[in-house]
N, C-alpha and C positions, 0 to 999 in steps of 0.2 A: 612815737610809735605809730605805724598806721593801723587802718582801723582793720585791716586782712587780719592782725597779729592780734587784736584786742581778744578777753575769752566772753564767752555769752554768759547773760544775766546781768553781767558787772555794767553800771555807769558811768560814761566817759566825757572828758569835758573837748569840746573841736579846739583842737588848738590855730588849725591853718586846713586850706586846700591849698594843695600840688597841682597844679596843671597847668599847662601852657592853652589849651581848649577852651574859647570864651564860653562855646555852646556846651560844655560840659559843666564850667562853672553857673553859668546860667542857670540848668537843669537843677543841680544841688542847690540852689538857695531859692529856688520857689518852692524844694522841699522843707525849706526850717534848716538847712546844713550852714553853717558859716559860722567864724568864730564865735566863741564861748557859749553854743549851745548846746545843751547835755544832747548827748545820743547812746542809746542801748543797744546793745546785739541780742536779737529775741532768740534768734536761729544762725547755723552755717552749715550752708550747702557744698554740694561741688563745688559749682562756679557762681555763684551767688552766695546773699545773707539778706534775714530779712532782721532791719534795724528800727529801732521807734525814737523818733522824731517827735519832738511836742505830743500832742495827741495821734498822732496818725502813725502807721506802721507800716513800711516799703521795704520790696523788695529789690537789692541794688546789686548790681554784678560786682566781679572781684576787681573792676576794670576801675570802677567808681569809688569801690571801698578805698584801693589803695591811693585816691586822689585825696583821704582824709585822715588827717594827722592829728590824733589825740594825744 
């Protein structure tokens, strides 16, 4: 499931990034995103969600979310 579909509160384990974009994958893993790291959905916006990552809490467009497969 990607992370667009996950419901907030709940903790999810990364299973995989989707993306053909190095500079996208890049960006996700100097936030803590890359397999079997838990991540949270705190919030969902429109077009964004802001998710918590180890200790720190970002906020990630839909563009991103959907490049994370829980």
């Amino acid at each position: 499931m990607k992370l667009t579909e996950a419901k907030v509160g709940e903790e999810y384990i990364i299973r995989e990034l989707v993306t053909d974009d190095e500079e996208m994958n890049a960006f996700l893993f100097t936030l803590g995103c890359y397999s079997g790291e838990p991540i949270t959905v705190i919030t969902k916006l429109r077009s964004s969600m802001v998710v918590s990552i180890k200790d720190g809490r970002y906020n990630i467009d839909n563009q991103l979310a959907g490049a994370i497969v829980v």
